[in-house]
N, C-alpha and C positions, 0 to 999 in steps of 0.2 A: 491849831490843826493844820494839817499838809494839806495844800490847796488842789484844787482839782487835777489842775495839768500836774503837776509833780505824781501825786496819787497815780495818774494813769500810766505814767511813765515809770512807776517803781515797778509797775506791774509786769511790765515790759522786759525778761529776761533777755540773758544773752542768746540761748535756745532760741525763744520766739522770732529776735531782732533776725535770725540767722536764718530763719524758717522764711518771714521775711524778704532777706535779701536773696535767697535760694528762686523765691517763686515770681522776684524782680530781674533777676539775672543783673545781679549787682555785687559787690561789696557789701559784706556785713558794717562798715566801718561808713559805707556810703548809707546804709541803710538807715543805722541809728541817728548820723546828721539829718538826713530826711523827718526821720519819727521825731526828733525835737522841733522839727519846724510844723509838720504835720496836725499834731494832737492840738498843740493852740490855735490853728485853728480851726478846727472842727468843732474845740469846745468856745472859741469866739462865736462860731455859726449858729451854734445851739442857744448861746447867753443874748446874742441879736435876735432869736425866736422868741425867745420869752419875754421878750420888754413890754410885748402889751400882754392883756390879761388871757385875753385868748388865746393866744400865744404858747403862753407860759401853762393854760390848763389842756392841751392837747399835745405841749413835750412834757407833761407830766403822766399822762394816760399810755405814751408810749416808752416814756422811763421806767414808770409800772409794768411792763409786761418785760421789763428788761431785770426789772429787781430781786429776783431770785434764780438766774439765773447764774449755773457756775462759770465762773471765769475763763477757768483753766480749759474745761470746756468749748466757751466762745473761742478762746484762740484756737484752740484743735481744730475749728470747725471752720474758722477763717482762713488756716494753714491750708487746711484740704479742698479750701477753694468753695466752701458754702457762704452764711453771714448774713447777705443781705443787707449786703454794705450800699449797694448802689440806690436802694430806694430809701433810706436813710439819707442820705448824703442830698438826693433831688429834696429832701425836706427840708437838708439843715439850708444849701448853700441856693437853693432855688433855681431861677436863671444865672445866676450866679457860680452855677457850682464846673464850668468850663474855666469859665477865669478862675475859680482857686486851682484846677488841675495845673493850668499856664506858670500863674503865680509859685505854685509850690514847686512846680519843672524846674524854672528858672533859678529862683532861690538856691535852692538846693543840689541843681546839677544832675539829675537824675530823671529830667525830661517829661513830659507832658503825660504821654501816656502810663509812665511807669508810678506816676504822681497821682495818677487819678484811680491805678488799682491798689496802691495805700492808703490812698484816703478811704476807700472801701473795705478793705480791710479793716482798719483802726473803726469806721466806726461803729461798727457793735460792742469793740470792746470797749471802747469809750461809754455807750450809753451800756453795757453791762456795770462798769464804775461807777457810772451816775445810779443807775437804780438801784443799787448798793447800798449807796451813802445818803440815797434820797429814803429807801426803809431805816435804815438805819437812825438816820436825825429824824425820821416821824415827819420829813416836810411836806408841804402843801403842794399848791402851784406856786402861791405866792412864795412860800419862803426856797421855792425852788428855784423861782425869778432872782432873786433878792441873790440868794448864794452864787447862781450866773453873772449875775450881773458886777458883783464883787470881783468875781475870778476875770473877767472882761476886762475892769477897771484896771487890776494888778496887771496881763494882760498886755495892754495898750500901756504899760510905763515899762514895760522889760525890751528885751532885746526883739520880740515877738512884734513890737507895736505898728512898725514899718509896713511888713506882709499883711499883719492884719486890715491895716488902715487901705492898702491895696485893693483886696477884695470884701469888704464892708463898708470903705466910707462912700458913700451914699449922695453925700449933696456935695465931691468931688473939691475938697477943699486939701487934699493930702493925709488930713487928720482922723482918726476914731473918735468922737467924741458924741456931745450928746444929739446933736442931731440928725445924728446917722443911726441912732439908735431909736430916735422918735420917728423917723422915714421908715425903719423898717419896721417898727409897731404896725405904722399905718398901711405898709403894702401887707402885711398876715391880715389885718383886718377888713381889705381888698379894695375895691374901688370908690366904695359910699365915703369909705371912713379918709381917704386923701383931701389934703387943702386943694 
């Protein structure tokens, strides 16, 4: 099966990329470098949500209201500047979600603010993808976890791992690994639940 990021990225035409780069005041050629750096992570942000159980059953609840939703649609709706990309994104990336704008600015070359209204952007479509494929496979929360956590895994071994490990790792070691994934369990599950 075509893994997540790849999936949402198929989805991504030239039209769209271009749509895009039109409403960045960019290059379409800048734009699509962005959108590859982008999608991973916002779907690492989402697979860091899920790792604990609560987590995982409250981006399932909001994957659900994404899962019959048409695509083609969502981007129309993103192009013209609707979405509701921003209160998404405070879910996926939390306090956090200044430093992925920073993060993806820099990477990419297309600057902080132009980074933070693609991340916006992308992620409806992205969780229209996910609730797609999450009716589709019949998943749970858990096996919803479980699929995130995979795609993270693959993820943190591509070329993505660097950016990611930037604004995810968590106990500041350079790396994505698993205790940045059990740190962010325990901040979703709030203050009781930290060592």
């Amino acid at each position: 099966m075509v893994d997540l990021t790849q999936e949402v990225l198929s989805r991504l035409d030239a039209s769209s990329i271009a749509g895009m780069a039109a409403e960045l005041g960019i290059a379409p050629t800048e734009a699509e470098s962005a959108v590859r750096q982008a999608v991973p992570m916002v779907i690492g942000g989402l697979a860091r949500n899920a790792t604990s159980e609560d987590g995982a059953t409250a981006l399932h609840r909001a994957v659900g209201d994404h899962a019959g939703l048409d695509l083609g649609a969502v981007i129309g709706s993103v192009l013209g500047g609707g979405g509701g990309g921003g209160s998404i994104l405070g879910h996926v990336f939390g306090s956090r979600r200044e430093q992925a704008a920073e993060g993806l600015g820099q990477a990419s070359g297309i600057g902080t603010k132009n980074a933070a209204q693609l991340l916006a952007m992308l992620a409806p479509i992205i969780m229209a993808v996910l609730g797609k494929r999450t009716r589709e496979q019949g998943l749970g929360s858990g096996g919803l976890g479980g699929m995130l956590g995979d795609e993270l895994r693959n993820l943190g071994r591509g070329a993505q791992g660097g950016l990611l490990a930037s604004i995810l790792d968590r106990d500041g070691d350079g790396e994505l690994g698993l205790g940045d994934l059990l740190k962010a369990g325990a901040d979703l599950l709030g203050p009781r639940a930290r060592p």
